[in-house]
Backbone as XML, in Angstrom:
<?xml version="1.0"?>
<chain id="A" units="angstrom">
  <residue number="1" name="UNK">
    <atom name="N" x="0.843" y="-1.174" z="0.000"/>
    <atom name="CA" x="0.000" y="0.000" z="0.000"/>
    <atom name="C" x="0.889" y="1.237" z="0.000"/>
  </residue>
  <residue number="2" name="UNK">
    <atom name="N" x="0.740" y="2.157" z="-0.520"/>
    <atom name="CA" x="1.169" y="3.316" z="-0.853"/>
    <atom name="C" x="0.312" y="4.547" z="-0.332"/>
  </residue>
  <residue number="3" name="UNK">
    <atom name="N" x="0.330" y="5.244" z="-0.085"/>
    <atom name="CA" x="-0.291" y="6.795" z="0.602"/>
    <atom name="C" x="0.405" y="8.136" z="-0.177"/>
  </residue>
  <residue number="4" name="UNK">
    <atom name="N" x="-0.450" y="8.738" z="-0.657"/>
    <atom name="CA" x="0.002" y="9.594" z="-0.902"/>
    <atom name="C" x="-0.519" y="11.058" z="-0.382"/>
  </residue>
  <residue number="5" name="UNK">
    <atom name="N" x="-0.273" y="12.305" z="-0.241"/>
    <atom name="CA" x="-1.373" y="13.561" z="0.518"/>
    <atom name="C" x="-0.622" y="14.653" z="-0.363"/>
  </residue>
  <residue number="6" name="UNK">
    <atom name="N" x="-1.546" y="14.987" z="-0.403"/>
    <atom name="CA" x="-0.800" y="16.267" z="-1.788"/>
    <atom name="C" x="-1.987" y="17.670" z="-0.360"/>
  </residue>
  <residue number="7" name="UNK">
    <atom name="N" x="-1.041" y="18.269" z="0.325"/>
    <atom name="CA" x="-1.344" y="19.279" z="0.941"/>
    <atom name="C" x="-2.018" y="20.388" z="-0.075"/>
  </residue>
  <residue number="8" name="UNK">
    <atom name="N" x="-1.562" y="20.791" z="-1.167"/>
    <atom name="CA" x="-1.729" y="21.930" z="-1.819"/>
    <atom name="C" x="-3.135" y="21.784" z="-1.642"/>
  </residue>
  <residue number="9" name="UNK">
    <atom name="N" x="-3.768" y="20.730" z="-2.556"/>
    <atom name="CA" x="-5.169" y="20.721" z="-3.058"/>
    <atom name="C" x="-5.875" y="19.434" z="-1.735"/>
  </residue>
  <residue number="10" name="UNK">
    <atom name="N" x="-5.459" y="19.118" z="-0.572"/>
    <atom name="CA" x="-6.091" y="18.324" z="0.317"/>
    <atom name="C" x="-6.787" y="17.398" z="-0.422"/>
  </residue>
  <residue number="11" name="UNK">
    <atom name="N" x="-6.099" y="16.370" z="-0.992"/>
    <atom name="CA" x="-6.166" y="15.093" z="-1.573"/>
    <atom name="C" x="-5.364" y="14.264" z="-1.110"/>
  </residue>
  <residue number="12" name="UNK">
    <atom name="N" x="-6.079" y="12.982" z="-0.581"/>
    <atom name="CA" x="-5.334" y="11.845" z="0.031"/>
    <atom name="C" x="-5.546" y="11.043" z="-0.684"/>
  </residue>
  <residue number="13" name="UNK">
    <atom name="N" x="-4.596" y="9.905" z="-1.443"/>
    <atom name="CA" x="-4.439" y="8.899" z="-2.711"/>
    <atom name="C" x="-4.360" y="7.883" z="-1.566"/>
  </residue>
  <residue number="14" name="UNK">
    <atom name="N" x="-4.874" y="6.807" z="-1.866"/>
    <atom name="CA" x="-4.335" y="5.415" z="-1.364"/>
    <atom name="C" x="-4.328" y="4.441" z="-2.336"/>
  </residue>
  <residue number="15" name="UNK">
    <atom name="N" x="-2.909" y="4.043" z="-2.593"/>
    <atom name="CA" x="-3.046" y="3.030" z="-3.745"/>
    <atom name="C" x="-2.618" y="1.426" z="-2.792"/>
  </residue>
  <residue number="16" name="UNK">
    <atom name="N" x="-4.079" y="0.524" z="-3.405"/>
    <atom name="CA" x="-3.651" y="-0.668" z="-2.239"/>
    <atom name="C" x="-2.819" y="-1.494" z="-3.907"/>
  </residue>
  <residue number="17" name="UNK">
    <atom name="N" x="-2.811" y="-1.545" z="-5.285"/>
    <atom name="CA" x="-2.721" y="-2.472" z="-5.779"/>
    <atom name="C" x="-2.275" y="-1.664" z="-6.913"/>
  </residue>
  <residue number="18" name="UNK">
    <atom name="N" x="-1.399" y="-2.637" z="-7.694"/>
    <atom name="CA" x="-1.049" y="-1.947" z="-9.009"/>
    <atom name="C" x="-1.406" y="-2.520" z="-10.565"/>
  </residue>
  <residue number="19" name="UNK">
    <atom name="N" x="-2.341" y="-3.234" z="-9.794"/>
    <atom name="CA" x="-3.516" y="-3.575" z="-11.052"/>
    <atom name="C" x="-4.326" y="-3.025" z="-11.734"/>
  </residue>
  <residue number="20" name="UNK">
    <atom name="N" x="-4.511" y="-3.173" z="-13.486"/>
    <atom name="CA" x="-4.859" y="-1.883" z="-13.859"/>
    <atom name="C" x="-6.369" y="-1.259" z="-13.544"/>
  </residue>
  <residue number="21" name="UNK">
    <atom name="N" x="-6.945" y="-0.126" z="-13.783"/>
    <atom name="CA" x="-8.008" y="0.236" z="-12.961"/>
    <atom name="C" x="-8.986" y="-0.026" z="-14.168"/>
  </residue>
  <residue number="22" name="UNK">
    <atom name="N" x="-10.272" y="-0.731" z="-14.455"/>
    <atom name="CA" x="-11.152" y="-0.804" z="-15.061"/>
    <atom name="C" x="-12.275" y="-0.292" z="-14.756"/>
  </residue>
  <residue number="23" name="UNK">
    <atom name="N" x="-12.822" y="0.199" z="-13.621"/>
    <atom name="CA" x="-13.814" y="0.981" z="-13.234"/>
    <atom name="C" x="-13.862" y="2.112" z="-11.823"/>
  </residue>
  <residue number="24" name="UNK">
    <atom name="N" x="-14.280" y="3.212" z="-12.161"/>
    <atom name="CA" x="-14.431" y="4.012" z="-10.683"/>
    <atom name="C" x="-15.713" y="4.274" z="-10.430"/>
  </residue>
  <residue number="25" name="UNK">
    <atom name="N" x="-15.769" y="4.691" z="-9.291"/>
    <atom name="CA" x="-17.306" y="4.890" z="-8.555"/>
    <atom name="C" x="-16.896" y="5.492" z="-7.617"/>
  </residue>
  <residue number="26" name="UNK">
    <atom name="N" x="-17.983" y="6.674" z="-7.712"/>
    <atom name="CA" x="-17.891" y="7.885" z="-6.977"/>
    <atom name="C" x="-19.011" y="7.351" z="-5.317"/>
  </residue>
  <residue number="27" name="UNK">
    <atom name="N" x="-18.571" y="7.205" z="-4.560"/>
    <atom name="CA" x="-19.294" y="6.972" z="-3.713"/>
    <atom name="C" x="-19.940" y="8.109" z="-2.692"/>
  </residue>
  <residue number="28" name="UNK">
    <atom name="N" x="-19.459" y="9.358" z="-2.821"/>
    <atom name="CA" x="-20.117" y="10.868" z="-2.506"/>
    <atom name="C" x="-19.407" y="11.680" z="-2.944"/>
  </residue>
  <residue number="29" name="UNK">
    <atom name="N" x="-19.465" y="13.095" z="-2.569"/>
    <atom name="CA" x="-18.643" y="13.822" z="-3.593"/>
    <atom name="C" x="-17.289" y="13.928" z="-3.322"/>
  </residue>
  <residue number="30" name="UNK">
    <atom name="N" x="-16.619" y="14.041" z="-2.314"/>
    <atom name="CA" x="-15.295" y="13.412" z="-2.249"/>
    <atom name="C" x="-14.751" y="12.004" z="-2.021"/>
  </residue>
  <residue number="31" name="UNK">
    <atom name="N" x="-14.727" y="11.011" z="-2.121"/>
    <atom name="CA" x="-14.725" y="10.118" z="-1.984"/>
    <atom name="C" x="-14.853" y="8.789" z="-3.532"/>
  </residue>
  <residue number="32" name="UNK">
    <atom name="N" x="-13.548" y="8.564" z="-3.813"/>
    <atom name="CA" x="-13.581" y="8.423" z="-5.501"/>
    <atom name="C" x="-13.013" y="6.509" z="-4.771"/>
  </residue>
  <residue number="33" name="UNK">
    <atom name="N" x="-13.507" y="5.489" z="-5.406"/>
    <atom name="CA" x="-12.821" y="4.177" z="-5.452"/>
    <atom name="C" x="-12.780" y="3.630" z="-6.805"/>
  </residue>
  <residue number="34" name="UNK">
    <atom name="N" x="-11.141" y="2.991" z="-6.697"/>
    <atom name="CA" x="-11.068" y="2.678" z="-8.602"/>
    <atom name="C" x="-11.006" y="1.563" z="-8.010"/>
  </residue>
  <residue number="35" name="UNK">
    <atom name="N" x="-11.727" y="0.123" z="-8.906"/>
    <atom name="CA" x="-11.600" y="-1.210" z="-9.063"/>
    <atom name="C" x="-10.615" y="-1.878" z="-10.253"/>
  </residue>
  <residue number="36" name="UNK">
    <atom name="N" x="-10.252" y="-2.932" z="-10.018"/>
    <atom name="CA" x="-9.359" y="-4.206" z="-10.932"/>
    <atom name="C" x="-10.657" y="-4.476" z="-11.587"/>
  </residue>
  <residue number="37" name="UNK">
    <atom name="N" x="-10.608" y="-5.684" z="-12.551"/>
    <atom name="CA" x="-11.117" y="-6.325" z="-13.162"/>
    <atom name="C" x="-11.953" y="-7.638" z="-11.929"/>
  </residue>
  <residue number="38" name="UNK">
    <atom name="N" x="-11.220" y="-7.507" z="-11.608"/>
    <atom name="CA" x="-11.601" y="-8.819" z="-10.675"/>
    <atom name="C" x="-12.104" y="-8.287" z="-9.327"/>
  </residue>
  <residue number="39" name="UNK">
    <atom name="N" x="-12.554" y="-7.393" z="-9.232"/>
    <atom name="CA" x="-13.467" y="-6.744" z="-8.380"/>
    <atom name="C" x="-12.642" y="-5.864" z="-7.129"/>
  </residue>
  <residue number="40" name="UNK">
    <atom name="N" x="-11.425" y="-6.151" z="-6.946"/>
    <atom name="CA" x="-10.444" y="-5.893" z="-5.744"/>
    <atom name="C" x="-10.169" y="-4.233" z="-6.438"/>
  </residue>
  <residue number="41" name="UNK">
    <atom name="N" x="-9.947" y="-3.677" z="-4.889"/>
    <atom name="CA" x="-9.938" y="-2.268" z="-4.912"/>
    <atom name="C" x="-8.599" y="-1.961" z="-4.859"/>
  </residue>
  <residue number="42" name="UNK">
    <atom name="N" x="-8.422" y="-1.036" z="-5.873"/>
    <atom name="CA" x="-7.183" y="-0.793" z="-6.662"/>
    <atom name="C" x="-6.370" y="0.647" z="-5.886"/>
  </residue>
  <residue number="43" name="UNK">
    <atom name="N" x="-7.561" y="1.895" z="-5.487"/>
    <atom name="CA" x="-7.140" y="2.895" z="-5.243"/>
    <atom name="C" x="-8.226" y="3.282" z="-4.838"/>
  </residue>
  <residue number="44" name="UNK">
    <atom name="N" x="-8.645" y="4.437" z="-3.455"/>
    <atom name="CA" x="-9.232" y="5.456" z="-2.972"/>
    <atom name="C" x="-8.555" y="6.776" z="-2.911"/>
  </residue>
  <residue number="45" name="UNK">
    <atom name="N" x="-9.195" y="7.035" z="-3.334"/>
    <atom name="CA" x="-9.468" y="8.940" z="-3.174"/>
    <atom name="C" x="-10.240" y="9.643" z="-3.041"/>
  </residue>
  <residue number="46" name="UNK">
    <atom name="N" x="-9.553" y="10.417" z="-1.917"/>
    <atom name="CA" x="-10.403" y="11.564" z="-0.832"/>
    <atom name="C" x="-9.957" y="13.020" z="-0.979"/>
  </residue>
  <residue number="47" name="UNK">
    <atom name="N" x="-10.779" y="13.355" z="-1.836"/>
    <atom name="CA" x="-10.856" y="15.268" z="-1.919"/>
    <atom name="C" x="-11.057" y="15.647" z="-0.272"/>
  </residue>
  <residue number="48" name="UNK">
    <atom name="N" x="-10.599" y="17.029" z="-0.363"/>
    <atom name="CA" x="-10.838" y="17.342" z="1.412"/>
    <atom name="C" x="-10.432" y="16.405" z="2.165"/>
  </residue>
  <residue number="49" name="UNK">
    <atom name="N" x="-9.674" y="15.774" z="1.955"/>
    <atom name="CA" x="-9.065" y="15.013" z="3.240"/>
    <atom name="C" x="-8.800" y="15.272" z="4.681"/>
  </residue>
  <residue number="50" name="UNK">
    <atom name="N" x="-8.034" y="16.609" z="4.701"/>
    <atom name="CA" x="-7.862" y="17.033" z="5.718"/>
    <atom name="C" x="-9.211" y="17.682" z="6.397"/>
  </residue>
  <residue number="51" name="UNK">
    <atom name="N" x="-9.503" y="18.485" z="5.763"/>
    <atom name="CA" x="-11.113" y="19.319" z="6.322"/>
    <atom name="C" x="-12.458" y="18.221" z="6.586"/>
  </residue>
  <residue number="52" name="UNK">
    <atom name="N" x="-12.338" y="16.821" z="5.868"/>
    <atom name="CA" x="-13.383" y="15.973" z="6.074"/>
    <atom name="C" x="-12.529" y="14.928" z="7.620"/>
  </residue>
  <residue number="53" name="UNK">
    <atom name="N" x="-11.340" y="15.389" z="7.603"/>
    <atom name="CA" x="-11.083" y="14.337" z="9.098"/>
    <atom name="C" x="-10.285" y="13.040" z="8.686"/>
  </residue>
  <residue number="54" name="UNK">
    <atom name="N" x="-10.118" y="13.093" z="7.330"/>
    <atom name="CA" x="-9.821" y="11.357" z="6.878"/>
    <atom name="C" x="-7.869" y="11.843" z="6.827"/>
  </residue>
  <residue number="55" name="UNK">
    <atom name="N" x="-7.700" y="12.754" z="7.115"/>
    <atom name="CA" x="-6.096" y="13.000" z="7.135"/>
    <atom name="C" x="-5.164" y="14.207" z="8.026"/>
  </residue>
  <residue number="56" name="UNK">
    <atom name="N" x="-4.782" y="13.447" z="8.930"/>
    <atom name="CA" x="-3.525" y="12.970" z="8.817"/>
    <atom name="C" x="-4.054" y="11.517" z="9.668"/>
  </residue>
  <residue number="57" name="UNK">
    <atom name="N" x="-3.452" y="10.268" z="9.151"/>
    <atom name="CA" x="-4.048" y="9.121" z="9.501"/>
    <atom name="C" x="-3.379" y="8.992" z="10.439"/>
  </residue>
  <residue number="58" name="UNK">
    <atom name="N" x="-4.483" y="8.164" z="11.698"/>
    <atom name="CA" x="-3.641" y="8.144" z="12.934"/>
    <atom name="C" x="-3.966" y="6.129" z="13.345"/>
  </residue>
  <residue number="59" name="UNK">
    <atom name="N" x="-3.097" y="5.827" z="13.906"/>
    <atom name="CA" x="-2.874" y="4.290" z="14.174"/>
    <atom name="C" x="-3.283" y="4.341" z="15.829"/>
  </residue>
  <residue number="60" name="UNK">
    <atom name="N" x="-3.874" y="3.663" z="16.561"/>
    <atom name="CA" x="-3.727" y="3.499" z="17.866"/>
    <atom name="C" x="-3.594" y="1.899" z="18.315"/>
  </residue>
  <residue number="61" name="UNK">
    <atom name="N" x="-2.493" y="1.543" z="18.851"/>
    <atom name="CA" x="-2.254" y="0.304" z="19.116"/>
    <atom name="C" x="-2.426" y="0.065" z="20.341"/>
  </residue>
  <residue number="62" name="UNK">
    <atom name="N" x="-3.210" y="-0.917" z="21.267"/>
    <atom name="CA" x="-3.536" y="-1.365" z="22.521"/>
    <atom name="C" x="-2.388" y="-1.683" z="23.481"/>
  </residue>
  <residue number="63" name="UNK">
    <atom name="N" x="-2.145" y="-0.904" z="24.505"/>
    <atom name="CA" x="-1.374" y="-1.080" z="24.706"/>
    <atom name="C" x="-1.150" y="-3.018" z="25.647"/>
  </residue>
</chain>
């Protein structure tokens, strides 16, 4: 998996796969998912990332 955050324009890329993309679907207005052929999710992208909360990603591990 790959992450990418482009500050300028608050876009967060997540690429899980480098299979090529055959379909996207907009699932609201920021919020973009590209699919493989074989149904597995290739890449998300989040317009407003930062202002919608989805960035800067935070991990919390039990202690």
């Amino acid at each position: 998996m790959r992450t990418v955050y482009d500050s300028d324009d608050d876009i967060l890329t997540m690429h899980l796969s480098d299979k090529p993309i055959v379909k996207e679907v907009s699932q609201d207005w920021n919020t973009h998912v590209s699919y493989a052929e074989d149904g597995s999710i290739v890449e998300i992208v989040i317009l407003e990332a930062k202002k919608s909360g989805a960035w800067p990603l935070v991990t919390t591990h039990a202690a």
